[in-house]
N, C-alpha and C positions, 0 to 999 in steps of 0.2 A: 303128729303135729295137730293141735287146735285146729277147730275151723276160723277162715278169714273172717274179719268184720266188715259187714258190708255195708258201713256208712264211715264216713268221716270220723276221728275221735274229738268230742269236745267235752274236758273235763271242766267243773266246776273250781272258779279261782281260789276259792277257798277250802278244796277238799287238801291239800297238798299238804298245809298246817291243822290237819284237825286230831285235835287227841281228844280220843272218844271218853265217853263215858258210860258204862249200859248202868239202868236202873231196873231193877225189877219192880213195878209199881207197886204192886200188893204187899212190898217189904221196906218200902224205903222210907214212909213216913206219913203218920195216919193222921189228919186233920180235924176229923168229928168223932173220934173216939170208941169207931165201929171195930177195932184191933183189923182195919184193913188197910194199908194205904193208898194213898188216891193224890190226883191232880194238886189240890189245893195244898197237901203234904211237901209234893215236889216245889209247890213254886215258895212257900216259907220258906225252902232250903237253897233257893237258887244265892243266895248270899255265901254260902260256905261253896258249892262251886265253883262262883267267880274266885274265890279266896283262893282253891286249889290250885285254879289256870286252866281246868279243862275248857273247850271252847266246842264241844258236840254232845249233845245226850242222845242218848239210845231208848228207846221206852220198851219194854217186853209188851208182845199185844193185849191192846187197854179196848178192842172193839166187843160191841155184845156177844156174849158166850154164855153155856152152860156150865163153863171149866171144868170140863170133862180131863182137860189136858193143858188147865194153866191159863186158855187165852188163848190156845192155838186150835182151837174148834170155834171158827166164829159164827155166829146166827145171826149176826147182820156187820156186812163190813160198812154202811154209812152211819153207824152210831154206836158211840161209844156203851160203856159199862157202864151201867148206873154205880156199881161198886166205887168205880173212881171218879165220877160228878157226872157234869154234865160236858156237852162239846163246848160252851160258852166258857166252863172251867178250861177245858183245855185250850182254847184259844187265847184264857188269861193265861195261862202258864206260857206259850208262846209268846205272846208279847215280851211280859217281862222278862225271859231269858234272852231275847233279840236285844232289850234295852242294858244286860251285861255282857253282853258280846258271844253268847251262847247260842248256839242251832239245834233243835229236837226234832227227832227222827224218829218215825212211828216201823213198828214190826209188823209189815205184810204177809199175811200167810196166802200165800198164790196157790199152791198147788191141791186145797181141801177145801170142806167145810166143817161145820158143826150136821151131826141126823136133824138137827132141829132149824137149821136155817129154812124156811119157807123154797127155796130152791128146789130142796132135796126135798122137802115134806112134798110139794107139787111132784116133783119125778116121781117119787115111791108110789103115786097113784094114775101117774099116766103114762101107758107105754108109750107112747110117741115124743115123749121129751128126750132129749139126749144131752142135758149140762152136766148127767154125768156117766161113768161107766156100768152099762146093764148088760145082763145076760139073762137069759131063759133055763127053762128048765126047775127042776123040783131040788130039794136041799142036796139032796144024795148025789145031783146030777152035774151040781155047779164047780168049773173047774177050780182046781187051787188058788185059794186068797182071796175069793168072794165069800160075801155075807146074803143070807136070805132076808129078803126084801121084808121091809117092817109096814109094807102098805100092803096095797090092793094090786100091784103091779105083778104079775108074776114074775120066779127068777131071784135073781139077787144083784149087785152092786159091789164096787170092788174098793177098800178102803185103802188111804194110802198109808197109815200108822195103825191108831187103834179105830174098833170097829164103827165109833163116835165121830170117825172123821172120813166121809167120804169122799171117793178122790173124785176131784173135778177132770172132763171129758177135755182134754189139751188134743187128744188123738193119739193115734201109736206110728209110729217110725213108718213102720214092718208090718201094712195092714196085712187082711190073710181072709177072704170069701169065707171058709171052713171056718172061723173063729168070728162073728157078724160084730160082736163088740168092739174087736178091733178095729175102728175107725178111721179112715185119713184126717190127716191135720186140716184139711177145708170142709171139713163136714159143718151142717149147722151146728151143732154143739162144742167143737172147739172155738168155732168163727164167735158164737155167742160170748164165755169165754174171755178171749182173749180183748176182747170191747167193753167187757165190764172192769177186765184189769187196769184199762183206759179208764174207765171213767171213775173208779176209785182211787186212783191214784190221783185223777183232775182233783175231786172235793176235796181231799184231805191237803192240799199240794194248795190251795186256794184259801186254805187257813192258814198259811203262813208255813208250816211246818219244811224242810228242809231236802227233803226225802225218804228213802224207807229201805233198811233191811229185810232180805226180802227172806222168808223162811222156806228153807229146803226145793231151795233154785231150781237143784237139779231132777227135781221128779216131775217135772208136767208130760211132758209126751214120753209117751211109755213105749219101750220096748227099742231103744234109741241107743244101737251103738256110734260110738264116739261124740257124743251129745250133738249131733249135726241140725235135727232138728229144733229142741230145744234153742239152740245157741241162736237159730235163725229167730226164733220165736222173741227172743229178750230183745233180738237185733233191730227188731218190728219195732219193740216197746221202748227202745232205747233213743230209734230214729223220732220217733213223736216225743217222745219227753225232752229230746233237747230242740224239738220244733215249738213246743211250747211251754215247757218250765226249763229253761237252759242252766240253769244255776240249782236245780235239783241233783241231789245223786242217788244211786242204787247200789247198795251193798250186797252182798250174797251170801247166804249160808248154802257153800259147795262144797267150800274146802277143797278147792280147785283151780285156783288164779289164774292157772296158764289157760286155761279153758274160759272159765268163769268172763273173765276180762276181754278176750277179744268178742268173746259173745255180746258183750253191751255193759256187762256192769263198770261200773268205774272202781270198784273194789273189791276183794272176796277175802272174809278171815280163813286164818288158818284156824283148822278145828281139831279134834279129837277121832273125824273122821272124814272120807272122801280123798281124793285126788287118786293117785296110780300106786301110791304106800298107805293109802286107807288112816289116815291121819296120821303117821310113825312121826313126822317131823316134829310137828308141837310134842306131842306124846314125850317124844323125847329129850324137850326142853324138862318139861312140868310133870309127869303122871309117876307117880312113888308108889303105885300097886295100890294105894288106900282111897278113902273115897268113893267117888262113881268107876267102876270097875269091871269092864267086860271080861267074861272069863277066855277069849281068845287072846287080849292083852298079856295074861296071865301062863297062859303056855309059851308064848312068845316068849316069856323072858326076859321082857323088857325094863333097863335101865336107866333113867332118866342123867342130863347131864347134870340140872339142879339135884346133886344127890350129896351129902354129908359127907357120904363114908369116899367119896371121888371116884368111882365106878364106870360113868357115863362118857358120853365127847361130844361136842360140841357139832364134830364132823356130819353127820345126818341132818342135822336141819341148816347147816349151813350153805351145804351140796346141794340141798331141796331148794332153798332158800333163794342161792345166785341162779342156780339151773330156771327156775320161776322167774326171776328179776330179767333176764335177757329175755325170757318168750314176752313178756307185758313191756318192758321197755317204757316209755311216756305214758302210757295210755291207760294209766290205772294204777292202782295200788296193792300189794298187801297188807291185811290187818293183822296183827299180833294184838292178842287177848292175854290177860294175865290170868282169868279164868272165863266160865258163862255160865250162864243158868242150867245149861245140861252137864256141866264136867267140873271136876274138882277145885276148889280153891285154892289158892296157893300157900296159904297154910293148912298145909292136909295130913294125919297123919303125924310122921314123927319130925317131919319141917317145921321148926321152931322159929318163933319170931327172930332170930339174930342170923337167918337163912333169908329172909326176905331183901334186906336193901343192894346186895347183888343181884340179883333175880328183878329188881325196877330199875336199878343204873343200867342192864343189859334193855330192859327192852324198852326204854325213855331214849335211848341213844342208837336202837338197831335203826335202819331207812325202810322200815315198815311203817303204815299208820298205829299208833298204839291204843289199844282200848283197855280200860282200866273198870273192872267189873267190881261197882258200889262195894265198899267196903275194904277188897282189898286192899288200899293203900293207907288203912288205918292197922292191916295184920289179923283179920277177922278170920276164923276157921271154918272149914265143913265140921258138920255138927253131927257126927253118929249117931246111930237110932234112931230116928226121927221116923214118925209110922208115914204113910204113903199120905199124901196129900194130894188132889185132883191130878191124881196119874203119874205121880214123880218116881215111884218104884219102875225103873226098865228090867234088873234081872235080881237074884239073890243079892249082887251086893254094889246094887248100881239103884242106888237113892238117890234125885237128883234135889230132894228136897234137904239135904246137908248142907246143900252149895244156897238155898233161896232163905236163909232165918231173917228176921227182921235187923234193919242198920240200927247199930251200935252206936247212938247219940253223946248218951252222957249216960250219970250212976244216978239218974232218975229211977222210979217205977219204970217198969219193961224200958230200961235203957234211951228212955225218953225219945219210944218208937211210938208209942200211945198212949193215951191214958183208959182205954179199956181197962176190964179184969184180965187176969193172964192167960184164962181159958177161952176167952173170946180170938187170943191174937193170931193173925192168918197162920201162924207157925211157934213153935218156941222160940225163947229165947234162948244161945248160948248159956248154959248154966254155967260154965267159969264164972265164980265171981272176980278174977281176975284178969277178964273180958274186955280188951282195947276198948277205947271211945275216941269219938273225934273229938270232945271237947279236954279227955288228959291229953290228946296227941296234940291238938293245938296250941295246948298249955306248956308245954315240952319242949321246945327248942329242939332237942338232939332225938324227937321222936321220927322213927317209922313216917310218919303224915309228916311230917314238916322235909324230911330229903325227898318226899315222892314232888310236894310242893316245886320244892327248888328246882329238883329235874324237870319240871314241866317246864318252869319257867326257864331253864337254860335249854332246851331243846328248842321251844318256841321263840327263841332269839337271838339264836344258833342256827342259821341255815345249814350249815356244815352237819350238822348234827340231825336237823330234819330227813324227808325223805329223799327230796333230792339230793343230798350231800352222798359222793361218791365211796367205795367200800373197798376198803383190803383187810383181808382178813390174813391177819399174820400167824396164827397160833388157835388150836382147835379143842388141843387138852389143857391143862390143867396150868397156869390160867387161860380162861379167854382172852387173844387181845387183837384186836382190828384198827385201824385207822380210819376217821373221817372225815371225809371233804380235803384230803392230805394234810391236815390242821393238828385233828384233835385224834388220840391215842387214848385207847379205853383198854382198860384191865378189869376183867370178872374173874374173880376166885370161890365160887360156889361149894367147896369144900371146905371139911373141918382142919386138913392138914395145911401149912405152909405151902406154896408152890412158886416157884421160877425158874425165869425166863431166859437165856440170854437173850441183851440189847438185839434184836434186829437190826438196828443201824446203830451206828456212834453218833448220828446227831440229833438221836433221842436221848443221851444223857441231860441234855440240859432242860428237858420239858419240866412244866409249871405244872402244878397239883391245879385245876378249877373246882373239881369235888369230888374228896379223895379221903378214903375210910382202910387204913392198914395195907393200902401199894406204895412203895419207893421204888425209884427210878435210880441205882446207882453208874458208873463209869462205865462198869461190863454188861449187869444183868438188871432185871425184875426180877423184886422180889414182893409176894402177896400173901400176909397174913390170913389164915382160915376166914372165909366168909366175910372176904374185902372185895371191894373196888375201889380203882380210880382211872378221874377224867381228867386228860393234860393237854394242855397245849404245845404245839412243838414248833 
């Protein structure tokens, strides 16, 4: 079981209806024609967001970095990137999205730094600092998974991803005399620490901003079975933030929610990894072998339910899904991602656009909070090939820079993402020339972007349908069909073949189509044409 939460839960009144949005800044829309994008790119666009109905953005981390790793090596968390303007920029971009009914959320990276953050430049020359983890000894001498020290400090230092990001001193679980590094959690340098997480989250939280995704939750205190530590830790940070920003929230990249959530977050996505099946849940909504691709996936064998040829079940992340929903109960949320900046998009591979508006009517209508990662909801693809870009290559066939190309605007120059040259731009452009845009999808009527449209907007006016709206899952293969809020009856046929149902009850024959793509509801059964949905009323 989770550890208890040791404070009262108070969620944010407005976390309940939020359907996120993540942008990757450096892709989403370039303002000065530096083929990067930046603040002033997002807030030109904030008109097409309101238009969609999202009502949360997500921002990837926009604080000073070397982008050694994207943004998640940062060298100073109280200022931003010069790449994407200034904080005055970003604090216009807040406003105006407050003034369309929008919230933005910045991506904290708690558990690291950048080598070049002044933190870590001061440690590597003084042994008596401890903000992060040091050991003694000569290169030959240092145990597994440290780095030799780039200063004057003898020893080395222990990184928590690549060698670019050292991990900050949170403490270990499990100290241990014989290992001096290993730390208690009240040491001075976790105690430090944990007061700067404080007070970075104060200034950023005092711009207006919303709250903060917090990246890779689960790694601060080391060496911490059943995240006990840890958990307390957030529990610290979550008792002050609702002591003094009560309408902020903290999201978590744990991919842990039964955990994640009693520990203080008020949410945690499902990812591609973490929790006690090591991300299999989502994996096996979304992951087709193609794409960002760990080779243990790949022995696994694993078949997704979103699959054509109908192969998959629906049953594993559904088990994951309520098993999760009863441990969190009120006190928080899970987030379903349609993709992210580390894992595949949802057209990946041999998933064709006439696969995607199943795959949005399921998760616009699951009682997850839903996060819609930029572009998917126009049908944009991972982009194969693409050479490694500040650290997006993880293994032989896990490029996570497929999933980041710049947004697909219009059939301008570079897709009227910049007006750069093409070789200036942070990434390729999809070279399909027959390359979704929001401006044909908005042109469209019966496009891709106009059902994601509609489903937001009947979700968000549909409590039934939101997260609190109650769940029966009636059918787990082929099609999906659950009930909600006891109202509304939803059918996903994610495969290429025909599939039905018989009625579960006789007094769903007479249920109404609300928005419904190739399901009928006859006397006896359901039936769902390949690669349909539909939503009824009953």
């Amino acid at each position: 079981m989770p550890p208890p939460s040791v404070f009262p839960h108070h969620v944010p009144s407005w976390l309940a209806n939020a359907v996120l949005y993540q942008i990757y800044p450096q892709s989403f829309s370039d303002s000065n024609g530096d083929g990067i994008g930046d603040f002033d790119g997002v807030t030109e666009r904030l008109e097409y967001l309101e238009w969609l109905g999202v009502n949360t953005v997500w921002l990837n981390p926009c604080f000073a970095s070397p982008f050694r790793d994207a943004g998640y090596d940062v060298s100073n968390y109280l200022a931003v990137a010069p790449r994407y303007g200034t904080e005055d920029d970003l604090a216009e971009l807040v406003d105006a999205a407050a003034r369309r009914g929008i919230r933005v959320m910045l991506d904290l990276v708690a558990g690291h730094t950048s080598h070049q953050h002044p933190w870590f430049t001061t440690a590597a020359n003084d042994p008596t600092d401890e903000r992060y983890i040091w050991t003694d000894g000569t290169e030959t001498e240092l145990p597994p998974g440290f780095v030799p020290s780039p200063g004057s400090r003898p020893g080395g230092y222990l990184p928590n991803f690549f060698d670019s990001q050292p991990a900050l001193n949170f403490g270990y679980a499990r100290p241990d005399p014989a290992e001096p590094w290993r730390q208690p959690i009240d040491a001075d340098g976790p105690r430090a620490n944990r007061a700067a997480l404080r007070e970075i989250m104060d200034h950023w939280l005092r711009l207006g901003l919303a709250g903060f995704r917090v990246d890779m939750a689960h790694s601060l205190v080391k060496d911490d079975p059943g995240m006990t530590e840890t958990s307390k830790l957030w529990g610290e940070l979550r008792a002050w933030l609702d002591a003094t920003h009560r309408q902020a929230a903290l999201l978590a990249e744990w991919g842990d929610p039964s955990t994640s959530v009693p520990a203080g977050f008020h949410a945690d996505f499902l990812l591609q990894f973490g929790g006690p099946d090591d991300g299999l849940p989502m994996r096996s909504l979304w992951n087709n072998g193609h794409g960002t691709v760990h080779e243990h996936w790949e022995q696994q064998r694993e078949v997704c339910y979103f699959d054509a040829e109908g192969r998959g079940s629906a049953r594993e992340f559904v088990t994951a899904f309520e098993a999760t929903a009863r441990v969190i109960a009120d006190a928080g949320f899970i987030v379903l991602p349609t993709a992210n900046h580390d894992f595949s998009r949802l057209a990946c591979g041999p998933r064709t656009a006439e696969q995607l508006p199943p795959a949005f009517a399921f998760q616009l209508t699951w009682p997850s909070l839903p996060a819609i990662y930029y572009g998917d909801e126009i049908g944009m693809r991972y982009v194969p090939g693409l050479p490694d870009k500040e650290g997006s290559v993880l293994g032989p066939r896990y490029n996570r820079a497929g999933s980041r190309t710049p947004m697909q605007w219009d059939r301008t120059p570079n897709a009227g993402f910049s007006t750069a040259p093409p070789d200036r731009l942070y990434l390729p452009l999809d070279p399909d020339p027959d390359r979704p845009t929001v401006a044909a999808g908005r042109a469209t009527p019966g496009s891709l972007l106009h059902l994601v449209r509609r489903l937001v907007a009947l979700r968000t006016s549909t409590p039934e349908l939101g997260s609190g709206g109650s769940l029966e899952v009636l059918h787990t293969g082929y099609p999906l069909a659950y009930v909600r809020g006891g109202r509304y009856l939803v059918v996903v046929n994610p495969r290429r073949a025909p599939a039905t149902l018989a009625l579960p009850r006789t007094e769903m024959a007479g249920a109404r189509p609300v928005e419904a793509e190739g399901v009928t509801i006859g006397e006896r059964e359901i039936t769902a044409a390949g690669f349909s949905f539909g939503i009824f009323t009953l």
